[in-house]
C-alpha positions as CSV (number, residue, x, y, z in Angstrom):
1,X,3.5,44.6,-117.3
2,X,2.8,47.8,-116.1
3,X,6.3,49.3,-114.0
4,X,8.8,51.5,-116.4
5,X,12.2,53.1,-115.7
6,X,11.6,55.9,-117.6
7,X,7.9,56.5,-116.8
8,X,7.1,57.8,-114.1
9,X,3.1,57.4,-114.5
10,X,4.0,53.4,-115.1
11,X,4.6,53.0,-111.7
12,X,1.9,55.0,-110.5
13,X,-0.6,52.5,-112.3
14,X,1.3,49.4,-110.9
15,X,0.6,51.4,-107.4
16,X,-3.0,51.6,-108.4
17,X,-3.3,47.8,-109.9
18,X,-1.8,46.5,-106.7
19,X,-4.3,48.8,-104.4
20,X,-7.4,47.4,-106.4
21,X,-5.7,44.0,-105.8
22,X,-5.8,44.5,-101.9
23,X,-8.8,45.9,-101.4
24,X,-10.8,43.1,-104.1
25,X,-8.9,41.0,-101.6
26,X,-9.9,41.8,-98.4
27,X,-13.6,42.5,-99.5
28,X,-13.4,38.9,-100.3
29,X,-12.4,37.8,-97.0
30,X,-15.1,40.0,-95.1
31,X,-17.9,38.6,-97.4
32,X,-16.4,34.9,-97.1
33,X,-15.9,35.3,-93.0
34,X,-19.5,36.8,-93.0
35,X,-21.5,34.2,-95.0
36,X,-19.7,31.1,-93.6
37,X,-20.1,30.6,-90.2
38,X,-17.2,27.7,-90.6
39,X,-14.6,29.6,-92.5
40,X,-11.6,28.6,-90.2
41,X,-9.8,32.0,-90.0
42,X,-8.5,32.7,-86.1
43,X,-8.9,36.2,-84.8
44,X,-5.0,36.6,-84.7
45,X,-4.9,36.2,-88.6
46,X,-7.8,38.2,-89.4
47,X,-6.4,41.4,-86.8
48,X,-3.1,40.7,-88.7
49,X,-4.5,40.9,-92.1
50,X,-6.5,44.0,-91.2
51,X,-3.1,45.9,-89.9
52,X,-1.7,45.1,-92.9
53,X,-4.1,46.2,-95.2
54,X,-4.5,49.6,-93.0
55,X,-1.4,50.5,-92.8
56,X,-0.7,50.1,-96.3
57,X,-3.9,52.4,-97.1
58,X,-2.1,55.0,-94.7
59,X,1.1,54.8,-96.8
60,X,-1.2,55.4,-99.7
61,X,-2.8,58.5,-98.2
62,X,0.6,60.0,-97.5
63,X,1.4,59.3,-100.8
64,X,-1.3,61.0,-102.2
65,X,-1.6,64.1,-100.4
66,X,2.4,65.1,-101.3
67,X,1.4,64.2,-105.3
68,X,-1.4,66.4,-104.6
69,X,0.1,69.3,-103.2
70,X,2.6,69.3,-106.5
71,X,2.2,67.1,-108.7
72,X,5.6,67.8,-110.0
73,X,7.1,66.0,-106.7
74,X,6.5,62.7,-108.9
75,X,9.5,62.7,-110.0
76,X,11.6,63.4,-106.7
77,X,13.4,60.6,-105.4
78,X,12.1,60.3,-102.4
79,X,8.3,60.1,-104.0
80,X,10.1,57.5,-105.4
81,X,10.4,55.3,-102.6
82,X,7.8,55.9,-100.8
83,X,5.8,55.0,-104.2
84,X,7.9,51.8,-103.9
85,X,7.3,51.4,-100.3
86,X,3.6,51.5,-100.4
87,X,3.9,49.1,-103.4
88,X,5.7,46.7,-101.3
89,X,3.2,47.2,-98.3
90,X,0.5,46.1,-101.0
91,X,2.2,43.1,-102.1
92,X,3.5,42.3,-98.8
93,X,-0.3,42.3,-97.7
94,X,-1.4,40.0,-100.9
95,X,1.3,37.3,-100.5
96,X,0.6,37.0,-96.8
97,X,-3.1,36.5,-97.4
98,X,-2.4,34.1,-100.1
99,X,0.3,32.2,-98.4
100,X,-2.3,31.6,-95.0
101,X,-5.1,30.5,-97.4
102,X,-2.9,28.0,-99.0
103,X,-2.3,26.6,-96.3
104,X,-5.9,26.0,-94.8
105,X,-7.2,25.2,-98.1
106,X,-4.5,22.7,-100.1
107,X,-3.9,21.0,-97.0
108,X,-3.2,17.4,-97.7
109,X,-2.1,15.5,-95.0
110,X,-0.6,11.6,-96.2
111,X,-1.5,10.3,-92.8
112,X,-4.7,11.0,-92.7
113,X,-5.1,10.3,-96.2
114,X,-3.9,6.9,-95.5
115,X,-5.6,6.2,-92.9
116,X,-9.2,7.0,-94.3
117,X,-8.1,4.3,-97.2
118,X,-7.4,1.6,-94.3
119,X,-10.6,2.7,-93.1
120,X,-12.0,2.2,-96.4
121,X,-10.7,-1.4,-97.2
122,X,-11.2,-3.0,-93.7
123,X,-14.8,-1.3,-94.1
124,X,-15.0,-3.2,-97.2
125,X,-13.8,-6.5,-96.1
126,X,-15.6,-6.5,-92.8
127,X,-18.8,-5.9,-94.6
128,X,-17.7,-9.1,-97.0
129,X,-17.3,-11.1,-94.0
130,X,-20.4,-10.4,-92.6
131,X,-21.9,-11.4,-95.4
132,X,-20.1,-14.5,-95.9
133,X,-20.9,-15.4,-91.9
134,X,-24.8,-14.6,-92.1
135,X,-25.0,-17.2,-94.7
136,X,-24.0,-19.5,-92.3
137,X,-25.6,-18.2,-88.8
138,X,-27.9,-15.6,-87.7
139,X,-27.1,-11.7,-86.7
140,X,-27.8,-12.2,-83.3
141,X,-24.7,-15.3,-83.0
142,X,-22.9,-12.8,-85.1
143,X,-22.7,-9.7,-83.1
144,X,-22.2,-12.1,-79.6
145,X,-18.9,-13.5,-80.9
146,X,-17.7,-10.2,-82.7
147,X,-19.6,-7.4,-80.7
148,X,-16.9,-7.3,-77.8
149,X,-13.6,-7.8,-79.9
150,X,-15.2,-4.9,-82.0
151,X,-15.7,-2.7,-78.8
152,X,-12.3,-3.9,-77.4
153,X,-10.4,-3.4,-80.5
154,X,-11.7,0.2,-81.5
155,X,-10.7,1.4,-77.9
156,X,-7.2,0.2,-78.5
157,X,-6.8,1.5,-81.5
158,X,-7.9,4.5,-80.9
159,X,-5.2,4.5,-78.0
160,X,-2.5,3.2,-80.3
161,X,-3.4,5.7,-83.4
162,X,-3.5,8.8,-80.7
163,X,0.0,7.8,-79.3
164,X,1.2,8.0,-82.8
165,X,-0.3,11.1,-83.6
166,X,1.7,13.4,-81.4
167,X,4.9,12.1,-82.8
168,X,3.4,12.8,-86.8
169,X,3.1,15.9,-85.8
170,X,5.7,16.8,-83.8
171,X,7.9,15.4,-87.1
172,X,5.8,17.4,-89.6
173,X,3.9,14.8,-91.5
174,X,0.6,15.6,-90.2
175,X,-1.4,18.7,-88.9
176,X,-3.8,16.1,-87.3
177,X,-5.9,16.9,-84.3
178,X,-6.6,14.6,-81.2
179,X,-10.0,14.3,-82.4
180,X,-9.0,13.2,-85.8
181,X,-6.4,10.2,-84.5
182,X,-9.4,9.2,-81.8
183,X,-11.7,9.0,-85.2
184,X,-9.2,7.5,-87.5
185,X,-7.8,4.3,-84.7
186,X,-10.9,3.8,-83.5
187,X,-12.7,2.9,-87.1
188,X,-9.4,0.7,-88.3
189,X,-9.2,-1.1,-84.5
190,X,-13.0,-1.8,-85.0
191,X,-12.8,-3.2,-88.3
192,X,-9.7,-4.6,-88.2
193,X,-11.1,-6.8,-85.0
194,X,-14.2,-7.6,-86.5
195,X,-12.6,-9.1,-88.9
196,X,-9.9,-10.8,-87.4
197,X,-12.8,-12.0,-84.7
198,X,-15.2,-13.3,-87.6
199,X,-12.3,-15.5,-89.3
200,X,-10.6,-16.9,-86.6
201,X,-13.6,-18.6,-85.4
202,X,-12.9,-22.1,-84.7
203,X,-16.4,-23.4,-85.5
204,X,-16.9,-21.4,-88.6
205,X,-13.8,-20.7,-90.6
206,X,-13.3,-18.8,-93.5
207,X,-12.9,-22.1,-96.0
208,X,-16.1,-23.3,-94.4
209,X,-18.6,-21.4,-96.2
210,X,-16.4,-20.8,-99.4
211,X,-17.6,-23.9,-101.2
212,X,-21.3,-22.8,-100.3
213,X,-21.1,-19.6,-102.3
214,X,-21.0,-20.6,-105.9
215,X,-20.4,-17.5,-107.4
216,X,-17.3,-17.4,-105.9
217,X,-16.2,-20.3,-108.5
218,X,-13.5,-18.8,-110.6
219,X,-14.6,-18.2,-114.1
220,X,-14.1,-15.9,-116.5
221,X,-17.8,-14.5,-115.7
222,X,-16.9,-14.3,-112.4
223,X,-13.2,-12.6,-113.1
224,X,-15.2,-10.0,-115.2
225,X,-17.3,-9.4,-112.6
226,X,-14.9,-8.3,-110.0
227,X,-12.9,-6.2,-112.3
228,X,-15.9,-4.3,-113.3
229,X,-17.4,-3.9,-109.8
230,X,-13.6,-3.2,-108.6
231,X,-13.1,-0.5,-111.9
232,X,-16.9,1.0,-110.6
233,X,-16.4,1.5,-107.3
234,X,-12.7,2.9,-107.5
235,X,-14.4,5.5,-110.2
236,X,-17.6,6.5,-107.8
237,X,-14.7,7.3,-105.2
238,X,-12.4,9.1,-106.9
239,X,-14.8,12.3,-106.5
240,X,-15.0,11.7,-103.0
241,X,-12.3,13.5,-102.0
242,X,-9.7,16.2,-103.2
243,X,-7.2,13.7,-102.1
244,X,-8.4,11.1,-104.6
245,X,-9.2,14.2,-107.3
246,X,-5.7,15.7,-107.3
247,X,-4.8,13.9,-110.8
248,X,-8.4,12.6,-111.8
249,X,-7.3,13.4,-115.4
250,X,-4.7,10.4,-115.3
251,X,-6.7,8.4,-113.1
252,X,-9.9,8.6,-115.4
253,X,-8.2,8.2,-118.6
254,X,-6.4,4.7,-117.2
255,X,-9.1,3.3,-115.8
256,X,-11.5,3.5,-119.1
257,X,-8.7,3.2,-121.3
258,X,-8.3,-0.5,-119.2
259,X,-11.6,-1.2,-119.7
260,X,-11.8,-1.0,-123.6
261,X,-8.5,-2.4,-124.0
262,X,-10.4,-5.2,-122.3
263,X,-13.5,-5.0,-124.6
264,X,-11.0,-5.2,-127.1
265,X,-9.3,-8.6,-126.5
266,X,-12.5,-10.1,-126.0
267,X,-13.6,-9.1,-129.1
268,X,-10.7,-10.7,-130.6
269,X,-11.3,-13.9,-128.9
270,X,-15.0,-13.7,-130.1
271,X,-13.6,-13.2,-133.6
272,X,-11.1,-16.1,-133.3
273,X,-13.3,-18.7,-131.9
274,X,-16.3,-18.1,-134.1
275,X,-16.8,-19.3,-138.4
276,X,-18.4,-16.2,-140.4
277,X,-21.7,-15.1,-140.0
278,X,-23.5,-13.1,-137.3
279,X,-21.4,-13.3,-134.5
280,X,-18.3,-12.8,-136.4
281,X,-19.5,-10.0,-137.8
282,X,-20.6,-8.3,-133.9
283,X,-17.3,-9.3,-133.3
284,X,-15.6,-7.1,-136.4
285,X,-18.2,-4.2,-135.1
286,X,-16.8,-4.7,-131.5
287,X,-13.1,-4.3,-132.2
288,X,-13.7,-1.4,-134.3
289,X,-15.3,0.3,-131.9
290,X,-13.3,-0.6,-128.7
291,X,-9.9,0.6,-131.6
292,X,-12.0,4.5,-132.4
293,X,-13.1,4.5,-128.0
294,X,-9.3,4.5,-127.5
295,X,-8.1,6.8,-129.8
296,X,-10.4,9.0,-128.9
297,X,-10.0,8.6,-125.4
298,X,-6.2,10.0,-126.1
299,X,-7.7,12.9,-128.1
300,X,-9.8,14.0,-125.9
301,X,-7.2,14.1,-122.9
302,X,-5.2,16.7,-125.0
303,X,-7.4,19.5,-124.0
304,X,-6.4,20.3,-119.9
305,X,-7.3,23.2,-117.9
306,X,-4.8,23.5,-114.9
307,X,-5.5,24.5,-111.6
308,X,-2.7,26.1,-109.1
309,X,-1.3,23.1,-107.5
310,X,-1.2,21.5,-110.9
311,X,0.9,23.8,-112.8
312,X,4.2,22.5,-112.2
313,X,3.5,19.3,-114.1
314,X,0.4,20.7,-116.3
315,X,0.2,22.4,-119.1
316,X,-2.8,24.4,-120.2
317,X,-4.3,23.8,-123.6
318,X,-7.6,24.8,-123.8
319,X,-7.1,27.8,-125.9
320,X,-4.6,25.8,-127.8
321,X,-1.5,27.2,-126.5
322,X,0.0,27.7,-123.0
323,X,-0.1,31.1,-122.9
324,X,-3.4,31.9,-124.6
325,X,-6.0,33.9,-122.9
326,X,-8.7,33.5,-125.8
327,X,-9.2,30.8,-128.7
328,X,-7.4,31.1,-132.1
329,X,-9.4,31.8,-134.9
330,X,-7.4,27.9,-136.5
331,X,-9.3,26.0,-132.9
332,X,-12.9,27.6,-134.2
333,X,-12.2,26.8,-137.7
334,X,-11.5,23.2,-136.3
335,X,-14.9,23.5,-134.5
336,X,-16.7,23.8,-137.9
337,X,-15.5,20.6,-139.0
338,X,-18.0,19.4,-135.6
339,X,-20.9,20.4,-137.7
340,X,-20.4,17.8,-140.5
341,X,-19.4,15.4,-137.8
342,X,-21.5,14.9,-135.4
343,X,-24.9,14.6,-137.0
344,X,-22.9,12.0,-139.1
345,X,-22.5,9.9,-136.6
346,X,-26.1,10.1,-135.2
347,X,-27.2,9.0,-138.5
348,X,-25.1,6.0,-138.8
349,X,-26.5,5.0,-135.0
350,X,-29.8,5.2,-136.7
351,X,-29.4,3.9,-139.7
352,X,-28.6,0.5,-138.6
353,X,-32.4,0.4,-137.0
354,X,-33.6,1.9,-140.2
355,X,-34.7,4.6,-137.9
356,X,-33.6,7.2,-140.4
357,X,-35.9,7.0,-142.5
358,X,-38.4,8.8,-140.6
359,X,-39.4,12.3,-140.9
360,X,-38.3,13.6,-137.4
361,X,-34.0,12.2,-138.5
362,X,-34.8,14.1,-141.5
363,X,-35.5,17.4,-140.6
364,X,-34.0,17.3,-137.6
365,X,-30.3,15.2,-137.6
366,X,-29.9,15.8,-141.0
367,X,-31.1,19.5,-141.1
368,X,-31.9,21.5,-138.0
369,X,-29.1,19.9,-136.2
370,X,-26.5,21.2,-138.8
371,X,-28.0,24.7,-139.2
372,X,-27.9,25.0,-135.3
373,X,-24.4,23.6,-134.4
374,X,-23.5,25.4,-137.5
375,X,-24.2,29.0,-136.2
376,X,-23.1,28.1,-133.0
377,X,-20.0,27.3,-134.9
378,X,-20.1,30.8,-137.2
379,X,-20.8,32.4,-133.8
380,X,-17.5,31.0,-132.0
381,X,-15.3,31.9,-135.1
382,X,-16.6,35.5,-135.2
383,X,-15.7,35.8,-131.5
384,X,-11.8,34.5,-132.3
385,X,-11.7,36.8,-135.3
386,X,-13.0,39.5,-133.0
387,X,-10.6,38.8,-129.9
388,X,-7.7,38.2,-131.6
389,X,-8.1,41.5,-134.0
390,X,-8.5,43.6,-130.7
391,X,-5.5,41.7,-128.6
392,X,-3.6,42.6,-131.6
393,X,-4.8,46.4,-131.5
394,X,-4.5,46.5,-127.9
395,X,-0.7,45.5,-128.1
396,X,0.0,48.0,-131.0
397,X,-2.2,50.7,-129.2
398,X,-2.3,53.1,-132.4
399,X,-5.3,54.7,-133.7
400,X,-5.5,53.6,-137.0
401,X,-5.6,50.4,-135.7
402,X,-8.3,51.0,-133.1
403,X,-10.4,52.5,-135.5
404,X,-10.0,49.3,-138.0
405,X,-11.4,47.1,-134.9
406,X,-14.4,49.1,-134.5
407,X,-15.2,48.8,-137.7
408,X,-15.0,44.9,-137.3
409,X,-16.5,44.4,-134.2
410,X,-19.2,41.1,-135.1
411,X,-21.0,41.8,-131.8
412,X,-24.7,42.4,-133.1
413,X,-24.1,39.7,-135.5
414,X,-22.9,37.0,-133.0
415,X,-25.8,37.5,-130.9
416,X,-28.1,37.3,-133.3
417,X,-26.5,33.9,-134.8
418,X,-26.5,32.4,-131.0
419,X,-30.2,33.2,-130.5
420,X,-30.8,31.8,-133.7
421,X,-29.1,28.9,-132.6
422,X,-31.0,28.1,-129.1
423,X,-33.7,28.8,-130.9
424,X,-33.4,26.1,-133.9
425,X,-32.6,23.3,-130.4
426,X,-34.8,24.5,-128.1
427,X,-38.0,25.7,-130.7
428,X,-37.5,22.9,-133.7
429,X,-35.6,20.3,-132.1
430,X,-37.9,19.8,-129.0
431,X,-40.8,20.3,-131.1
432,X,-39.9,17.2,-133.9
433,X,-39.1,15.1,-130.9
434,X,-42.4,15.3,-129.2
435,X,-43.8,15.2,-132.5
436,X,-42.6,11.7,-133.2
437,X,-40.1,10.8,-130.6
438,X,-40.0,7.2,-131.6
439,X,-38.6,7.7,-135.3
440,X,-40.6,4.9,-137.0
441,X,-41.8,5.4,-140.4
442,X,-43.7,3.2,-142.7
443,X,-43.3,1.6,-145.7
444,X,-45.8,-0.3,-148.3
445,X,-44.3,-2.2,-151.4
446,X,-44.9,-1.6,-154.7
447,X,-45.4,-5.3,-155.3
448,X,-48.4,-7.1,-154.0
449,X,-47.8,-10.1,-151.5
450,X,-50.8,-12.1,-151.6
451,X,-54.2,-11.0,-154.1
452,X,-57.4,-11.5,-153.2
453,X,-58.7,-15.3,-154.8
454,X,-55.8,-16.6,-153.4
455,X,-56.3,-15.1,-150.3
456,X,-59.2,-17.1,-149.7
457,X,-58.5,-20.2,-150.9
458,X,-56.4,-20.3,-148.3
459,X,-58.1,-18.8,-145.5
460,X,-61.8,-20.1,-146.2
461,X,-62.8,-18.4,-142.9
462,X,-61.4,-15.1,-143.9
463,X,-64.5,-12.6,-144.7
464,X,-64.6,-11.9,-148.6
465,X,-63.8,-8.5,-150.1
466,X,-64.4,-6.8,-154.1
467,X,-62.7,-9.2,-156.0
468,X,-59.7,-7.8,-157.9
469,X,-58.3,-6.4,-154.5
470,X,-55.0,-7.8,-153.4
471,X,-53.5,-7.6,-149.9
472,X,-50.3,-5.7,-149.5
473,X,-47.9,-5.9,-146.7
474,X,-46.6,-2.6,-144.5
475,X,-43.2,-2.5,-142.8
476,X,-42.6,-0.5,-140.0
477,X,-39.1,1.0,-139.8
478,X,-37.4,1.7,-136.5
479,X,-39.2,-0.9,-134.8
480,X,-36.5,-2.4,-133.3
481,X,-34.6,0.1,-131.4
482,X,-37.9,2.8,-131.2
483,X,-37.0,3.7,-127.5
484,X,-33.0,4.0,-128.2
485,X,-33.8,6.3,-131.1
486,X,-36.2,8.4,-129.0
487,X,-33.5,8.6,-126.2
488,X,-30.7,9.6,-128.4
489,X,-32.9,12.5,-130.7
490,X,-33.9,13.9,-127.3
491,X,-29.4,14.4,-126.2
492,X,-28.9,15.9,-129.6
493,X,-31.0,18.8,-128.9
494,X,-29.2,19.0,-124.9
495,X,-26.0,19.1,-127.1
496,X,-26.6,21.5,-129.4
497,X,-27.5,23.8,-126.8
498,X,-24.1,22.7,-124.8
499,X,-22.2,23.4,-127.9
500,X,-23.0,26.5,-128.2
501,X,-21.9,27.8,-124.7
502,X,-18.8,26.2,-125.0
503,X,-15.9,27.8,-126.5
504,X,-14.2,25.8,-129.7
505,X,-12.1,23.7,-127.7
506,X,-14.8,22.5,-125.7
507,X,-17.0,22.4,-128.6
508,X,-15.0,19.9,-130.4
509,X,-13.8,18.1,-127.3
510,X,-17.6,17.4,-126.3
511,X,-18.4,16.2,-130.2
512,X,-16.1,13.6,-129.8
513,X,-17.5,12.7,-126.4
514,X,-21.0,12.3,-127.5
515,X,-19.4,10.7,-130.8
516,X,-17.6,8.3,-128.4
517,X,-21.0,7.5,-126.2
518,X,-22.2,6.5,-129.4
519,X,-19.6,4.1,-130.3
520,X,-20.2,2.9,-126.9
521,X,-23.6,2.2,-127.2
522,X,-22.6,0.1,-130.4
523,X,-19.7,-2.0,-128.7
524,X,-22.3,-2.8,-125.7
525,X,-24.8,-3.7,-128.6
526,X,-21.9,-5.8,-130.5
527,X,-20.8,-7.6,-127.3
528,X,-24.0,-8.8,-126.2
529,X,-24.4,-10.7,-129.4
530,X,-21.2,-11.8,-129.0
531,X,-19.8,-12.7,-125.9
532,X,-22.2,-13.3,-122.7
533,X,-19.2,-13.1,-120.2
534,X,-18.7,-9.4,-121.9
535,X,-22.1,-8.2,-120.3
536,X,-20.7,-7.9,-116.7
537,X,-18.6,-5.3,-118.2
538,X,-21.1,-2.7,-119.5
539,X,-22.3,-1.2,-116.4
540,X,-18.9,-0.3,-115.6
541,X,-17.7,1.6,-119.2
């Protein structure tokens, strides 16, 4: 990027680059080792780390003072080298650093990463046998028949799990401390025990109390139920750990991707089993909406941002190419199409309550929230025209060229479109939703219900009014889903604001999130009026 053959100043600037490099470097290390008392450098690496750095700065100085005596010794050969030499000390100092932080920071270690997940299950199914035993006896009974096998069995394993963990490490598969295998075989000997101890109880074994817990019946209810509380729980501790996060992307996207499919067939049945009329039709809704969740589950897992250890089997697309620095001016173009889209989509969830109808989905979804994402939109696509115009000046690094980007530069109008824009959701949208956050509206017919004689003949006990008055009826519109409506006006003015910090591939990637939410809201809605086995799956989508 920066070294020539025929340049001499080239290599001078690579010199320079890689200096900044170093010392940006190491002024990150003295802040990090001074603000974290924890920071897990050893003296030895720090000392080494500093030699480095110095004597590279001494090379430097060298360097330096023969340029500056004549600067015409640039181009003496051995300048040269040493210019190379004190490049290599630089690199030399930047590749150590980063190699020893690898290593402290990406550690993962499969033995102890298998060993907390034995931890985790026997955990889990000693806490499902106490459960199943206290049904049956008290606590005290409990812990006098486990309590010592519990003791007994954590001090073996942690015995057992130490022994082992000298030869894990002695073969390379672990960087385990003594501490960590005492930890690690003492909490799977404990469990393990306490389980082992709770089951093989002769007076209460584990088919004793099975017929006493009826929800342990197997019914499609109950199969529902496991898978959902199974698919929750595995999702809560995924972000428990970088060893569970490593390819959260995958893991994500199959487990909600299961989940609808599963929506999805029971929305078949439901359509299958039932004539026409209501429940059919919830059944239609459902399957359309479980068919758009998973296509745009797959759409939305196009857009990745890598980090290090990923990059060998991901691919970065969040600019929309791999090697992209900034958006294309195409992506923000595709970001426009958001502004149509989105408050389409709030107005069909609304429309369905005949929520709106009333004045606060007019001005708002229909009007402020267009013109808001709508500069937030202009605002992005001015930014691509203006990064791409000045990568493209910057690589042809003539004049004429540099003078046509000044005279292009949007700045002054993209800030003024993206204050514009906060201004529309924070100032208008906030102020129609405290205004009427409820979105109910009323209507009076035209045509009279009831007049006036007839009225009271009869309701004899009704008191009498003018005659040639008649009674007319008002509907109230939104009735029905008044809170929902008031919940979802209230996230249209968060997104707006979100949309507009995020650059066009996050723009459109969060549209059709929030679009999807919606059509998850409506598949919960269409699968409680369908199927009552399907409820057990809403709390975990």
């Amino acid at each position: 990027m920066f070294a020539s053959d025929n340049d001499s100043s080239a290599e001078w600037g690579l010199l320079s680059v890689l200096r900044l490099n170093a010392a940006q470097v190491l002024r990150y290390i003295e802040k990090y080792v001074s603000n974290s008392r924890s920071h897990g450098f050893t003296d030895d690496a720090l000392r080494l780390w500093n030699d480095m750095y110095n004597q590279a700065e001494d090379s430097y100085r060298e360097l330096a003072d023969a340029i500056g005596q004549n600067p015409k010794n640039r181009r003496q050969p051995h300048i040269r080298e040493l210019e190379e030499r004190v490049a290599a000390e630089y690199f030399a100092f930047t590749r150590m650093v980063l190699g020893s932080l690898r290593q402290m920071w990406a550690q993962f270690d499969p033995v102890l990463i298998l060993a907390g997940l034995c931890t985790l299950v026997l955990s889990i199914a000693a806490l499902l046998a106490l459960y199943a035993q206290s049904r049956l006896r008290s606590l005290d009974i409990i812990i006098a028949r486990a309590g010592w096998p519990c003791i007994s069995g954590g001090i073996a394993g942690a015995v057992v799990f130490r022994a082992l963990s000298s030869v894990f490490v002695s073969s390379g598969l672990s960087h385990m401390t003594s501490l960590d295998a005492t930890v690690a075989g003492l909490a799977m000997g404990a469990a393990a025990t306490f389980c082992v101890a709770l089951v093989s109880d002769s007076k209460a074994s584990t088919f004793a109390f099975v017929p006493q817990l009826q929800w342990l019946a197997v019914t499609p209810a109950t199969v529902l139920n496991v898978v959902a509380a199974e698919a929750t729980i595995i999702h809560c501790l995924a972000f428990s750990s970088n060893s569970f996060t490593f390819n959260e992307d995958s893991i994500v996207l199959y487990t909600v991707q299961t989940l609808v499919l599963a929506t999805s067939l029971l929305s078949v049945r439901a359509i299958l089993s039932s004539s026409a009329g209501p429940k059919r039709a919830s059944g239609t809704r459902a399957l359309v909406c479980s068919l758009l969740i998973i296509v745009l589950n797959r759409t939305l897992a196009y857009s990745t941002v890598c980090r290090e250890e990923q990059l060998s089997a991901c691919t970065p697309t969040f600019y929309g190419a791999p090697s992209a620095s900034i958006s294309t001016v195409y992506l923000a173009a595709a970001n426009v199409v958001m502004v149509w889209l989105v408050p389409s989509a709030v107005t069909y969830a609304l429309r369905r309550s005949y929520s709106d109808r009333a004045m606060v989905s007019k001005l708002w979804v229909s009007l402020g929230m267009r013109v808001s994402m709508g500069m937030a939109a202009a605002y992005w696509v001015l930014d691509s025209i203006d990064g791409q115009t000045a990568s493209g000046a910057a690589a042809a690094s003539s004049p004429t060229r540099s003078s046509a980007v000044n005279g292009s530069d949007w700045s002054d109008m993209r800030m003024a479109l993206a204050r514009m824009a906060a201004g529309v959701a924070l100032g208008g949208g906030l102020a129609a939703w405290y205004a009427s956050p409820f979105c109910l509206d009323v209507e009076l017919p035209n045509v009279p219900i009831l007049s006036q004689p007839q009225a009271l003949s009869t309701n004899k006990g009704a008191s009498r009014a003018p005659a040639g008055q008649s009674q007319r009826t008002a509907v109230i519109l939104g009735y029905g889903n008044a809170y929902g409506a008031a919940y979802l006006i209230f996230v249209t003015v968060v997104f707006c604001v979100l949309f507009l910090v995020q650059q066009p591939m996050g723009g459109i990637m969060l549209s059709l999130l929030f679009i999807e939410l919606i059509l998850c809201v409506e598949l919960f809605d269409a699968l409680r009026d369908t199927i009552e086995e399907a409820s057990s799956l809403l709390c975990a989508q």
